[in-house]
Legacy VTK file of the C-alpha trace (Angstrom):
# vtk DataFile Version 3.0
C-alpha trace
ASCII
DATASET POLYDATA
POINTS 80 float
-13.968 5.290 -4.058
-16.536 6.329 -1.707
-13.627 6.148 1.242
-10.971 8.418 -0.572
-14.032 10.809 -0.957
-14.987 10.981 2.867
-10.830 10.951 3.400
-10.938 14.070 1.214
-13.974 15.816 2.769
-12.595 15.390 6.046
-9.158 16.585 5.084
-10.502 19.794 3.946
-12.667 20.223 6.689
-9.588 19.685 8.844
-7.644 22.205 7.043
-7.257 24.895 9.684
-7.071 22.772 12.533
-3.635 21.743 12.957
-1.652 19.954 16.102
1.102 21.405 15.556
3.607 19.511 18.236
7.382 18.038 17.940
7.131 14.545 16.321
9.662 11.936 16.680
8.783 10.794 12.356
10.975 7.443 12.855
8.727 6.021 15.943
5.572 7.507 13.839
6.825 5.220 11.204
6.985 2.380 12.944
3.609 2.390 14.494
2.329 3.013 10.743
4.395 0.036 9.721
3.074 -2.216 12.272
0.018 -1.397 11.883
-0.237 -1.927 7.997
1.623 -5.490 8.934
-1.538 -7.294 9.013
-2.324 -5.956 5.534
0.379 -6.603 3.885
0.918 -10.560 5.108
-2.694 -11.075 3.794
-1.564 -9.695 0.033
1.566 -11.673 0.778
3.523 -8.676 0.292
7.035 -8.484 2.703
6.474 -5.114 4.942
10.075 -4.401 5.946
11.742 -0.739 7.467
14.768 0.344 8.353
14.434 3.586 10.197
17.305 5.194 11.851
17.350 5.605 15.699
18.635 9.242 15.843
16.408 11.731 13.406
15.926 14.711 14.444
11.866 15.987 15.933
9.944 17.460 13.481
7.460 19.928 13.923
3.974 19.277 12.446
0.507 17.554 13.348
0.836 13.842 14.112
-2.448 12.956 12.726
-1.960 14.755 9.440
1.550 12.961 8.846
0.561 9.427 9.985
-2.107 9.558 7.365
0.233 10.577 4.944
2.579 7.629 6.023
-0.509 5.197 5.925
-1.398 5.930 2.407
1.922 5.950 1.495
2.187 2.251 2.923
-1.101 1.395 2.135
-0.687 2.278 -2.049
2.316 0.337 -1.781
0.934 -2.693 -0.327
-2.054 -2.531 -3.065
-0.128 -2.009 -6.248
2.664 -3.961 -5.471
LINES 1 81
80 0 1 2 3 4 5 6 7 8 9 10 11 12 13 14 15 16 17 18 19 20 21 22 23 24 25 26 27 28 29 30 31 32 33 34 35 36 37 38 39 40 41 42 43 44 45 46 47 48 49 50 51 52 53 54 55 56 57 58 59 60 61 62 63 64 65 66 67 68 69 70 71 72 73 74 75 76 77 78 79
């Protein structure tokens, strides 16, 4: 609880600091996925992906979107 609160107060803090940049989302995906791939062996929970190899860039901050990947993930992993 204490870690979604200092997630929360830093996301607001963060609010009008944006990267904006183009993103390639798929390869920002997979790092997110490997990452969480560790995780999800220990809960014995299958982490599988099947991103396609020719999305189109997206514009927006990189940070801001791989944490909403990670939680994402992350929620999935700990309520399957």
């Amino acid at each position: 609880m204490v870690n979604n609160l200092v997630t929360v107060a830093s996301f607001l803090s963060k609010q009008g600091q944006l990267q904006m940049a183009a993103l390639d989302v798929g390869q920002l995906a997979r790092e997110v996925v490997q990452a969480l791939g560790p995780i999800a062996q220990t809960r014995g929970v299958a982490l599988t992906s099947q991103i396609a190899e020719s999305l189109p860039a997206v514009y927006g901050d990189r940070e801001r979107l791989s944490e909403a990947i990670y939680h994402l993930l992350h929620n999935a992993i700990k309520f399957n």
